[in-house]
N, CA, C and O atoms as a Maestro MAE file, in Angstrom:
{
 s_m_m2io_version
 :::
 2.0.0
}

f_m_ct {
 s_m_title
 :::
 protein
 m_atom[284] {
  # First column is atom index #
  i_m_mmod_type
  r_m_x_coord
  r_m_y_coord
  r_m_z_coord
  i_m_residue_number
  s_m_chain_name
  s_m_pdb_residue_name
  s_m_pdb_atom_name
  i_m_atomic_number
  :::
  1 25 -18.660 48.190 9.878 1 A "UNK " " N  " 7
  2 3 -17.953 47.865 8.681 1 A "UNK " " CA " 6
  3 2 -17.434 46.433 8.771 1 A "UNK " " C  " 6
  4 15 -16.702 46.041 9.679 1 A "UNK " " O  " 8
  5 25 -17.910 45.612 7.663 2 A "UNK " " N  " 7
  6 3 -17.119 44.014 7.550 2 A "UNK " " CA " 6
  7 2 -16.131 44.183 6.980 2 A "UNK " " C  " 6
  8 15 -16.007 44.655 5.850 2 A "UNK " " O  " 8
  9 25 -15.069 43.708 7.905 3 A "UNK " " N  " 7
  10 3 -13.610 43.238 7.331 3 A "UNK " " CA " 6
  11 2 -14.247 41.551 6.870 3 A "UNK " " C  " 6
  12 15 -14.718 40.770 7.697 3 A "UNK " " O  " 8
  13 25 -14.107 41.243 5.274 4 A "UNK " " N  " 7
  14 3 -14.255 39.708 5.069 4 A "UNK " " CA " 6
  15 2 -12.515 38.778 5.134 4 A "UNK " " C  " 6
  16 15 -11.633 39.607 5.359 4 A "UNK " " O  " 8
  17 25 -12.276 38.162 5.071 5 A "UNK " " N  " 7
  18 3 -10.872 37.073 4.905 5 A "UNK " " CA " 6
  19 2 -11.091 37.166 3.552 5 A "UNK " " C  " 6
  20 15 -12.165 37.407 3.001 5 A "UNK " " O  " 8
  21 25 -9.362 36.836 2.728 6 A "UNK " " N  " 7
  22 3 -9.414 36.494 1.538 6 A "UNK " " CA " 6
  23 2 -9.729 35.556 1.124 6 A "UNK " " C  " 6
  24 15 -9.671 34.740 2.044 6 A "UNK " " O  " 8
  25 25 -10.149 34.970 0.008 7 A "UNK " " N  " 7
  26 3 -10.285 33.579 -0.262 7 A "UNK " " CA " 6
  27 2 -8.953 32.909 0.171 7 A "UNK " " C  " 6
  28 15 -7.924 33.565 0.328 7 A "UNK " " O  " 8
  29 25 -9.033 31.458 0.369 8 A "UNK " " N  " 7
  30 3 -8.551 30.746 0.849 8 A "UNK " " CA " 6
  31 2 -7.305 30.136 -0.700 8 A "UNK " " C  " 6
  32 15 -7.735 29.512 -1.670 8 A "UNK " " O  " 8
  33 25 -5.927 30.506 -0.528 9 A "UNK " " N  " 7
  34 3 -4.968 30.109 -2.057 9 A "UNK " " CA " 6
  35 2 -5.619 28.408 -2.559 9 A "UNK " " C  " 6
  36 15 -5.642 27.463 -1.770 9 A "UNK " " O  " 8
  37 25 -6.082 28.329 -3.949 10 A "UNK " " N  " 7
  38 3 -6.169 27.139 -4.571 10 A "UNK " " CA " 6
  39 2 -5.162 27.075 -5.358 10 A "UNK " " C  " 6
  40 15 -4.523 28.037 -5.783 10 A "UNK " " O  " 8
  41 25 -4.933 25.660 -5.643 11 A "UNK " " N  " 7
  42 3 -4.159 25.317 -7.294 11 A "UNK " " CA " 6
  43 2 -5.356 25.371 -7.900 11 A "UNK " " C  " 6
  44 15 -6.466 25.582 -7.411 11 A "UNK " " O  " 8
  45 25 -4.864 25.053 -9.590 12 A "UNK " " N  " 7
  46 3 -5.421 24.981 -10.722 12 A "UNK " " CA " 6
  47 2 -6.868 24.047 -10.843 12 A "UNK " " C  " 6
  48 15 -7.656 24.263 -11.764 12 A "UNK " " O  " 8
  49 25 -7.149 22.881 -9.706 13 A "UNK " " N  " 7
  50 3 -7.766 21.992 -9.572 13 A "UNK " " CA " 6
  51 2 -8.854 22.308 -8.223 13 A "UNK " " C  " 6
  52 15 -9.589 21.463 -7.713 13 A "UNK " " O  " 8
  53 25 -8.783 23.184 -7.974 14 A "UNK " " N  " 7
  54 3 -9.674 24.085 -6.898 14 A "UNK " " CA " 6
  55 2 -9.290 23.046 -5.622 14 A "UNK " " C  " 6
  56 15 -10.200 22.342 -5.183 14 A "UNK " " O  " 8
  57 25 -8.415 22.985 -5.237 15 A "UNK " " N  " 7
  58 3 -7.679 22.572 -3.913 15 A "UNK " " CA " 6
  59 2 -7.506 23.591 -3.019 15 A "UNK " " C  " 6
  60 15 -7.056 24.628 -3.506 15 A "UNK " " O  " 8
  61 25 -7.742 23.588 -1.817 16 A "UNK " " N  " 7
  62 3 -7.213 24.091 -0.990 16 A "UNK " " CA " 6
  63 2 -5.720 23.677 -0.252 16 A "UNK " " C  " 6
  64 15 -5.010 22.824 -0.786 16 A "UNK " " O  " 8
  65 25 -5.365 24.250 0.831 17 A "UNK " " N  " 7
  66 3 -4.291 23.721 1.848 17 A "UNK " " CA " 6
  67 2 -5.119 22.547 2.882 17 A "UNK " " C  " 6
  68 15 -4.536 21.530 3.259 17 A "UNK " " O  " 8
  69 25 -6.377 22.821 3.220 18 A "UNK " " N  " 7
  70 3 -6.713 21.758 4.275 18 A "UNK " " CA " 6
  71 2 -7.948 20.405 3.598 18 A "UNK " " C  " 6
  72 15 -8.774 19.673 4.141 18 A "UNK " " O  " 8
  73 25 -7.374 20.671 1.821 19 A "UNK " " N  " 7
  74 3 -8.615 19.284 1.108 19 A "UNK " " CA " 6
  75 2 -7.394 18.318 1.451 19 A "UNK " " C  " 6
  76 15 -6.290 18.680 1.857 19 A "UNK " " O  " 8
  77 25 -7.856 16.903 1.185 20 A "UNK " " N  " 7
  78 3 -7.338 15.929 1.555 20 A "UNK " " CA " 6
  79 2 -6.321 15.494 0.158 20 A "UNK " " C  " 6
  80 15 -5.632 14.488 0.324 20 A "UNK " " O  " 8
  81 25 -6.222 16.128 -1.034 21 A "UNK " " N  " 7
  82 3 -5.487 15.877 -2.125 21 A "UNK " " CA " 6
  83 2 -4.583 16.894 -2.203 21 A "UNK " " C  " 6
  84 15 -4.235 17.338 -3.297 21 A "UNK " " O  " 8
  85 25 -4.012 17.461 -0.810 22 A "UNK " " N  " 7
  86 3 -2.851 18.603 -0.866 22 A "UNK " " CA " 6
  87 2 -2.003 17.951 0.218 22 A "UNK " " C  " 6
  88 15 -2.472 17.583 1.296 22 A "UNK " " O  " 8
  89 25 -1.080 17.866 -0.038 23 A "UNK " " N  " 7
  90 3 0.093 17.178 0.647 23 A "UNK " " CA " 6
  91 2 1.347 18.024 1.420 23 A "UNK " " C  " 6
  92 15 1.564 19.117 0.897 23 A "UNK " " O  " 8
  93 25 1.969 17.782 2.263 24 A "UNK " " N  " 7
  94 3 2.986 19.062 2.898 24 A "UNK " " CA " 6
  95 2 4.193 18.328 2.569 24 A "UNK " " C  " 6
  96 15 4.385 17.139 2.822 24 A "UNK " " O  " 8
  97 25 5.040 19.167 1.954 25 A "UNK " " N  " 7
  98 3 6.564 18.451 1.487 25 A "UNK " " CA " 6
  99 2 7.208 19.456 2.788 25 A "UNK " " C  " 6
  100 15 7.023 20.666 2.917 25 A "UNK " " O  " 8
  101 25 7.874 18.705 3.532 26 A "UNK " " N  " 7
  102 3 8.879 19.608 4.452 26 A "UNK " " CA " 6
  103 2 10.293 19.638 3.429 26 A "UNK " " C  " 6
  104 15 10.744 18.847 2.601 26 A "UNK " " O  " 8
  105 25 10.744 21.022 3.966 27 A "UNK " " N  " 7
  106 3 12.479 21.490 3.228 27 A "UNK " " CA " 6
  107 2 12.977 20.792 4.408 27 A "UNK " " C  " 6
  108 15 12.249 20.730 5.399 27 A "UNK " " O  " 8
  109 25 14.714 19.994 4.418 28 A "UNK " " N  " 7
  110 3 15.792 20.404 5.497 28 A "UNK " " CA " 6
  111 2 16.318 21.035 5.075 28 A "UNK " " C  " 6
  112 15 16.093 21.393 3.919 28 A "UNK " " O  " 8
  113 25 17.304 21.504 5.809 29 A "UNK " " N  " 7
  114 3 18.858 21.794 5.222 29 A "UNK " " CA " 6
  115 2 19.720 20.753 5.430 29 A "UNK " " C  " 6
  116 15 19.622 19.995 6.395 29 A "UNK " " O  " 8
  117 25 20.647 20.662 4.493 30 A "UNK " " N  " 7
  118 3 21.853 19.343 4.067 30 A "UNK " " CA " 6
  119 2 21.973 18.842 5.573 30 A "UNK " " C  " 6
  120 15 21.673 17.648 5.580 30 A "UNK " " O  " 8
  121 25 22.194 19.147 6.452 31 A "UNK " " N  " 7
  122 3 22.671 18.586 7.894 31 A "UNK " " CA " 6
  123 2 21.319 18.017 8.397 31 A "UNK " " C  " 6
  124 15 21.275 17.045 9.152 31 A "UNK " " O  " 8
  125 25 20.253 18.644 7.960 32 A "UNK " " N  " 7
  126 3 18.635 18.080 9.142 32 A "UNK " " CA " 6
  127 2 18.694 17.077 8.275 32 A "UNK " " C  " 6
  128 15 18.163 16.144 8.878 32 A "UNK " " O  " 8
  129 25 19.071 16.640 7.051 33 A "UNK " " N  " 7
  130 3 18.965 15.667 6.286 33 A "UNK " " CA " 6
  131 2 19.535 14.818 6.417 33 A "UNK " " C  " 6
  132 15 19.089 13.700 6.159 33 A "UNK " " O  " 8
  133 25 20.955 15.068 6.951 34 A "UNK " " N  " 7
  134 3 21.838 14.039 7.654 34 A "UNK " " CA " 6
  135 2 21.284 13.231 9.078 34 A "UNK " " C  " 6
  136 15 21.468 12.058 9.401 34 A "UNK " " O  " 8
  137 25 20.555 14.292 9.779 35 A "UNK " " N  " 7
  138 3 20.192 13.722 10.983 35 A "UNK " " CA " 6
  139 2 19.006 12.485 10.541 35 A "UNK " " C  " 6
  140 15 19.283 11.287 10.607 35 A "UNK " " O  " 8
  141 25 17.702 12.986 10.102 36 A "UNK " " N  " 7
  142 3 17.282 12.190 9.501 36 A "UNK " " CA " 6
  143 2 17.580 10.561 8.832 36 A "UNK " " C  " 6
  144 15 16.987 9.493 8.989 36 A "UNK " " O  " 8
  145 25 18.463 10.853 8.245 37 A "UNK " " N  " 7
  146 3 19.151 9.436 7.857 37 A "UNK " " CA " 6
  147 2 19.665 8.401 9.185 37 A "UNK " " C  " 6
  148 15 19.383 7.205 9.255 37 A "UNK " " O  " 8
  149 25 20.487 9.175 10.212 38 A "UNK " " N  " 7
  150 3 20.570 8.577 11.039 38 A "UNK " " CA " 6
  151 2 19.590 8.114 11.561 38 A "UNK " " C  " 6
  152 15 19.804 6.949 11.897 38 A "UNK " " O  " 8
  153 25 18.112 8.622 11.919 39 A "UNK " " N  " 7
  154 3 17.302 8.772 13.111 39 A "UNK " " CA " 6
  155 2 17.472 9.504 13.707 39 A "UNK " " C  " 6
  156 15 17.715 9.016 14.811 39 A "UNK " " O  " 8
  157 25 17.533 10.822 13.747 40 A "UNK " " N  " 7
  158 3 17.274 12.180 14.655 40 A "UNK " " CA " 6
  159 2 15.976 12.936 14.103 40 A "UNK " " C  " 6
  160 15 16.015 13.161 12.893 40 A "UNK " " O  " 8
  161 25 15.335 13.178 14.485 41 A "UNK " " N  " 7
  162 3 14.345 13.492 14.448 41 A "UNK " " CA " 6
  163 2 14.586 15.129 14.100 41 A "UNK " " C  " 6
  164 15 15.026 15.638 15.131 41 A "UNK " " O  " 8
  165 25 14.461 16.159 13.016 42 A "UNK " " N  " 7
  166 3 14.954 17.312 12.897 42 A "UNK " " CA " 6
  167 2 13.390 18.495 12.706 42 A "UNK " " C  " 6
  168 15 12.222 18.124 12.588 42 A "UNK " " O  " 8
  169 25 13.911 19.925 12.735 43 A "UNK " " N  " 7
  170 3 12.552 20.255 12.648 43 A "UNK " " CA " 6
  171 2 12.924 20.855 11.239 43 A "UNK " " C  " 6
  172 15 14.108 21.143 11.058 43 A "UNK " " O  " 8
  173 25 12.111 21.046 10.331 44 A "UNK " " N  " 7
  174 3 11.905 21.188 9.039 44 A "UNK " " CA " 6
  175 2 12.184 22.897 9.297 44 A "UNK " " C  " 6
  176 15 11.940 23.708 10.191 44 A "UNK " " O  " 8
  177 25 13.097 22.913 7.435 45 A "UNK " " N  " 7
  178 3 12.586 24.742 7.439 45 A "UNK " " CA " 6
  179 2 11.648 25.710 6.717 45 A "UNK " " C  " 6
  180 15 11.595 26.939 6.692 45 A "UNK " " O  " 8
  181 25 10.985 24.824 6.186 46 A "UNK " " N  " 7
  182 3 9.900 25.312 5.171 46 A "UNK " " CA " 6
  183 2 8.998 24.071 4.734 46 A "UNK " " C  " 6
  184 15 9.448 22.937 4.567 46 A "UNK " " O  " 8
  185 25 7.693 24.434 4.575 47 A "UNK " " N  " 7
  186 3 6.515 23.420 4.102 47 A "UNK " " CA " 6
  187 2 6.005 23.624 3.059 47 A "UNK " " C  " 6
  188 15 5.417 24.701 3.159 47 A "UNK " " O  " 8
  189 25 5.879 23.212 2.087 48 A "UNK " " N  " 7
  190 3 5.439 23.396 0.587 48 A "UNK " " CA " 6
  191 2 4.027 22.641 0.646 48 A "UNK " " C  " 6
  192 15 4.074 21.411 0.607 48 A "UNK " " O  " 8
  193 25 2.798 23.251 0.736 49 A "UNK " " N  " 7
  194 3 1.862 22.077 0.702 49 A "UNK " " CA " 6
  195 2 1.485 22.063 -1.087 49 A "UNK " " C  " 6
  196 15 1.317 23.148 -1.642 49 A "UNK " " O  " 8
  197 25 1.397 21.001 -1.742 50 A "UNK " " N  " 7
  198 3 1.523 20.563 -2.964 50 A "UNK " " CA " 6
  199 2 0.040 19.635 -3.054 50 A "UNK " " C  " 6
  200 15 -0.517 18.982 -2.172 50 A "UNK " " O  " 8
  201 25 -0.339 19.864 -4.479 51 A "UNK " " N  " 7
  202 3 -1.773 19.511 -4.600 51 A "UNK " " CA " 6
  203 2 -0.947 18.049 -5.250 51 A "UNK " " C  " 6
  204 15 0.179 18.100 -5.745 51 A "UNK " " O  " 8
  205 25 -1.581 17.068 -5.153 52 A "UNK " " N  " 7
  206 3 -1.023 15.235 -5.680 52 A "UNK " " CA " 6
  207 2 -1.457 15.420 -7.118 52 A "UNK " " C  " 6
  208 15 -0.932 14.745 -8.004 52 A "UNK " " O  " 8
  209 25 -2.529 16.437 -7.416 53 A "UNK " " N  " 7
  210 3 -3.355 15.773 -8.770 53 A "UNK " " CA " 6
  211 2 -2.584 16.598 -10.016 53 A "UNK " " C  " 6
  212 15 -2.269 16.102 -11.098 53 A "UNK " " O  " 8
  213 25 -2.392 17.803 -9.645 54 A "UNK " " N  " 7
  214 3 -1.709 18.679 -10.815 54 A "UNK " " CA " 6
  215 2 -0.503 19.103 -10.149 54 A "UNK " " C  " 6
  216 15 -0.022 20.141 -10.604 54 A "UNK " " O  " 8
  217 25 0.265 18.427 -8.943 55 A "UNK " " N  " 7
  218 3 1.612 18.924 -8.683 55 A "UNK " " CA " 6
  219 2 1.790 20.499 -8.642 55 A "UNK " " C  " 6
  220 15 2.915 20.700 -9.101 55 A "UNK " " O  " 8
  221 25 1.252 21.615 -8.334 56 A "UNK " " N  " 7
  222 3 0.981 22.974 -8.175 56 A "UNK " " CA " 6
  223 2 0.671 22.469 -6.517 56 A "UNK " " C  " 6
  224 15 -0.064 21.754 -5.835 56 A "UNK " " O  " 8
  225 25 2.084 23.638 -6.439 57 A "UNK " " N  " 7
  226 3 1.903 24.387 -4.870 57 A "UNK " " CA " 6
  227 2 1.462 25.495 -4.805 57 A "UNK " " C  " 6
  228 15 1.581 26.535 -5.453 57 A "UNK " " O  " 8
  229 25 0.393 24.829 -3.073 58 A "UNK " " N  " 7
  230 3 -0.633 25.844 -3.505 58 A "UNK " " CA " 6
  231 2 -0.303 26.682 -1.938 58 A "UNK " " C  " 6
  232 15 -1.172 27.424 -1.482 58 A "UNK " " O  " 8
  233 25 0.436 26.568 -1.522 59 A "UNK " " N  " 7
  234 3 1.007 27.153 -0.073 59 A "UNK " " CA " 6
  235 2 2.245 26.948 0.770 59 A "UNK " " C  " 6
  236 15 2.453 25.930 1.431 59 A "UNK " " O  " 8
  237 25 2.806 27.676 0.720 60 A "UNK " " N  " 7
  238 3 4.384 27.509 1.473 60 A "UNK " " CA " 6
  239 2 4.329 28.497 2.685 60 A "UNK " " C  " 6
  240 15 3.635 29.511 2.761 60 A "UNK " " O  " 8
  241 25 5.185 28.009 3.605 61 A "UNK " " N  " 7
  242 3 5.162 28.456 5.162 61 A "UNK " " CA " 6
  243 2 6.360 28.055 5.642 61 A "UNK " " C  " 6
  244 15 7.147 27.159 5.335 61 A "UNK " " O  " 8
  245 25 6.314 29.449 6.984 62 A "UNK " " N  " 7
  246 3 7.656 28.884 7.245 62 A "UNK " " CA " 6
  247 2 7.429 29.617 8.727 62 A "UNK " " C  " 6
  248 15 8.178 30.435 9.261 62 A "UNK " " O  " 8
  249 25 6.483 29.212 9.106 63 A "UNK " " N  " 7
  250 3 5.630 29.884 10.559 63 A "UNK " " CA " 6
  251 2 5.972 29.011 11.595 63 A "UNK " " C  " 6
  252 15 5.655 27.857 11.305 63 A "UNK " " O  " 8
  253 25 6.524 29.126 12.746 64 A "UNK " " N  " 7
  254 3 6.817 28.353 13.721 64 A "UNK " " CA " 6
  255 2 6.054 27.174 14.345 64 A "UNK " " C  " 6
  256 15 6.480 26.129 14.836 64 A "UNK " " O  " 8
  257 25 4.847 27.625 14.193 65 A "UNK " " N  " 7
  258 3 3.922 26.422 14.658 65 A "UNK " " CA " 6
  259 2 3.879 25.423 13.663 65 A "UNK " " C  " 6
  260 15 3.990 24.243 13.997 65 A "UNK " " O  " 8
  261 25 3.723 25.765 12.410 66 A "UNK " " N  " 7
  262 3 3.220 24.738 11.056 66 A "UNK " " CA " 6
  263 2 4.719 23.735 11.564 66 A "UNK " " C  " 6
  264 15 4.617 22.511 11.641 66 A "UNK " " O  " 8
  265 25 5.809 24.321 11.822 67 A "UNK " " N  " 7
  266 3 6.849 23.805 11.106 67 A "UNK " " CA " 6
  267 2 7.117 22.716 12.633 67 A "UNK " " C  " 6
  268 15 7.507 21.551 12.717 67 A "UNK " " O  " 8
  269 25 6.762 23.580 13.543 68 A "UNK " " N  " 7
  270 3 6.661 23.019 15.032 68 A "UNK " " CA " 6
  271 2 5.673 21.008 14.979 68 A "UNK " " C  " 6
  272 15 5.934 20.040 15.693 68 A "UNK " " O  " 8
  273 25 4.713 21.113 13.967 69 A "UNK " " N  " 7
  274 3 3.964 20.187 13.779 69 A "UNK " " CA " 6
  275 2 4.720 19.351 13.110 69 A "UNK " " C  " 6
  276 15 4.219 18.230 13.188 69 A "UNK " " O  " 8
  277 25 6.065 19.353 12.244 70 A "UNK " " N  " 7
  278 3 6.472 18.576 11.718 70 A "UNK " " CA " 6
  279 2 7.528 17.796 12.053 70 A "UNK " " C  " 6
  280 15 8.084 16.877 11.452 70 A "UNK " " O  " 8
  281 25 7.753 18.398 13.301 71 A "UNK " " N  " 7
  282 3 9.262 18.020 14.122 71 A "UNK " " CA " 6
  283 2 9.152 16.993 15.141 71 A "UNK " " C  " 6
  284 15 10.146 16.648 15.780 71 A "UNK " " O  " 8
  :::
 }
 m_bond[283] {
  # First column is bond index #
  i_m_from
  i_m_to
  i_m_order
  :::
  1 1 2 1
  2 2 3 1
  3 3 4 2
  4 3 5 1
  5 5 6 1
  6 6 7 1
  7 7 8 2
  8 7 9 1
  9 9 10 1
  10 10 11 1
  11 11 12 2
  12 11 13 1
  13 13 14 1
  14 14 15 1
  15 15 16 2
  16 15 17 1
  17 17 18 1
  18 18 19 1
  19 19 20 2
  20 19 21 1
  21 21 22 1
  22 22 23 1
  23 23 24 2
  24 23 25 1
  25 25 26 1
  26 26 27 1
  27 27 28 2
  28 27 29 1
  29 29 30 1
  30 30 31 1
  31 31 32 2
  32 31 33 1
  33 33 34 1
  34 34 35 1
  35 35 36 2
  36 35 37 1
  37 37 38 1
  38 38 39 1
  39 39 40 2
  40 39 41 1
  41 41 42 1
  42 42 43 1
  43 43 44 2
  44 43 45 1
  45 45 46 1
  46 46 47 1
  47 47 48 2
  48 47 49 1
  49 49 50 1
  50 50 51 1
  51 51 52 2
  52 51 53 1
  53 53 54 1
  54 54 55 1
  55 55 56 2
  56 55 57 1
  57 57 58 1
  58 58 59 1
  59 59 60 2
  60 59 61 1
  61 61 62 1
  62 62 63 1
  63 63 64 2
  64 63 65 1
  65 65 66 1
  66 66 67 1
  67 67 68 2
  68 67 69 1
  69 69 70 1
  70 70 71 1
  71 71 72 2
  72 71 73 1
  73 73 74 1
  74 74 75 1
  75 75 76 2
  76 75 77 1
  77 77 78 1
  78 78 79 1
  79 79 80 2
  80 79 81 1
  81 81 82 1
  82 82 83 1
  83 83 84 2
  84 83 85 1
  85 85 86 1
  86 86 87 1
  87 87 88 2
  88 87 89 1
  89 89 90 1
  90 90 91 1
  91 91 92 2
  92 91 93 1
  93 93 94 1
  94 94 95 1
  95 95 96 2
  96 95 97 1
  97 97 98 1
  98 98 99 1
  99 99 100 2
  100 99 101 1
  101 101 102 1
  102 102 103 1
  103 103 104 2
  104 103 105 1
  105 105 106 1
  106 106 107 1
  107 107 108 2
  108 107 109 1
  109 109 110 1
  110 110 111 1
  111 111 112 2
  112 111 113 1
  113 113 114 1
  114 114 115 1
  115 115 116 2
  116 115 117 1
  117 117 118 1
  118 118 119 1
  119 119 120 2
  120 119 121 1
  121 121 122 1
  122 122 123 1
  123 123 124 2
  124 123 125 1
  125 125 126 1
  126 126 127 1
  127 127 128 2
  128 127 129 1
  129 129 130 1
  130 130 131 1
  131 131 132 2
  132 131 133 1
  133 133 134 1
  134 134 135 1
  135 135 136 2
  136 135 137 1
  137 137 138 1
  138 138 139 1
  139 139 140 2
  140 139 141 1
  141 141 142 1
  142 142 143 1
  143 143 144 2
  144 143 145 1
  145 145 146 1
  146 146 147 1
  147 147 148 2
  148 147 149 1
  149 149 150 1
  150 150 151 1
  151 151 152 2
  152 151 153 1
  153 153 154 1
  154 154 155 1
  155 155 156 2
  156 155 157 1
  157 157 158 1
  158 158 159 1
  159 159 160 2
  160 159 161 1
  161 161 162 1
  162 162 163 1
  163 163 164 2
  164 163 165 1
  165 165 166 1
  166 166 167 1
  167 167 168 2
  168 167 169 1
  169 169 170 1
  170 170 171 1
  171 171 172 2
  172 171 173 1
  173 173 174 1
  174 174 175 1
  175 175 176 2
  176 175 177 1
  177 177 178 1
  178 178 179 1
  179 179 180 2
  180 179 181 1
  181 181 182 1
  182 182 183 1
  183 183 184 2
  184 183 185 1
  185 185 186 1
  186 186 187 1
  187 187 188 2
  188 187 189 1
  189 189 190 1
  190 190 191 1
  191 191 192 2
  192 191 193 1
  193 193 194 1
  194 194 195 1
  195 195 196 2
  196 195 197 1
  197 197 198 1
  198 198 199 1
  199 199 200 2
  200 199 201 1
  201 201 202 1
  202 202 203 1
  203 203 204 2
  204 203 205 1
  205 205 206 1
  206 206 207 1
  207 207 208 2
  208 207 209 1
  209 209 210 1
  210 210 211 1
  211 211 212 2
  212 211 213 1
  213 213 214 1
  214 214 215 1
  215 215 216 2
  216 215 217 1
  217 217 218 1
  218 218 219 1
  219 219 220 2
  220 219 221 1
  221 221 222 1
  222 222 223 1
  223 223 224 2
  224 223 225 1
  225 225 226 1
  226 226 227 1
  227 227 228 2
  228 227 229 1
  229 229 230 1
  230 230 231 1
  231 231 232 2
  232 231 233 1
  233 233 234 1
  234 234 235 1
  235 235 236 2
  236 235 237 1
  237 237 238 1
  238 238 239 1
  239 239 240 2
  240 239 241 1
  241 241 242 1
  242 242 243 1
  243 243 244 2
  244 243 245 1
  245 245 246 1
  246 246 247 1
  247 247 248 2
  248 247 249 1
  249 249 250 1
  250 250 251 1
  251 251 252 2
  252 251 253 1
  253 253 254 1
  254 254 255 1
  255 255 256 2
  256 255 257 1
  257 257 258 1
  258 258 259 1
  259 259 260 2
  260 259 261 1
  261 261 262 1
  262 262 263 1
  263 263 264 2
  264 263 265 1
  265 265 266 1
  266 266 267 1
  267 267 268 2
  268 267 269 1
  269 269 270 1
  270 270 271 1
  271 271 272 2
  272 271 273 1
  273 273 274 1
  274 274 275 1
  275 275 276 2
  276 275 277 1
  277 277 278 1
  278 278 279 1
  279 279 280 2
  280 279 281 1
  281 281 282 1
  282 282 283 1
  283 283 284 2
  :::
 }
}
């Protein structure tokens, strides 16, 4: 029996999370934002990846590794 994967989430513009016209907005919270300003380097708490062309997010995460990549 084949188990297949689901399709992969698009926006409206048939984007994926890994085409090159989807972008990752990291969340802080008010304080990682503070650090930031200084220069502290903070780890993000959520990733919104956002398509550039029609602004539709097309994937949000909040998985330790993704967020691990942004820190």
């Amino acid at each position: 029996m084949e188990t297949s994967e689901p399709p992969p989430k698009t926006c409206r513009c048939g984007h994926s999370r890994g085409h090159h016209m989807v972008s990752a907005d990291p969340e802080y919270t008010p304080w990682g934002w503070v650090r930031l300003v200084v220069g502290i380097s903070t780890r993000p708490t959520k990733i919104k990846y956002r398509c550039r062309r029609c602004d539709q997010v097309v994937e949000s995460t909040t998985a330790g590794a993704d967020l691990d990549s942004y820190y």
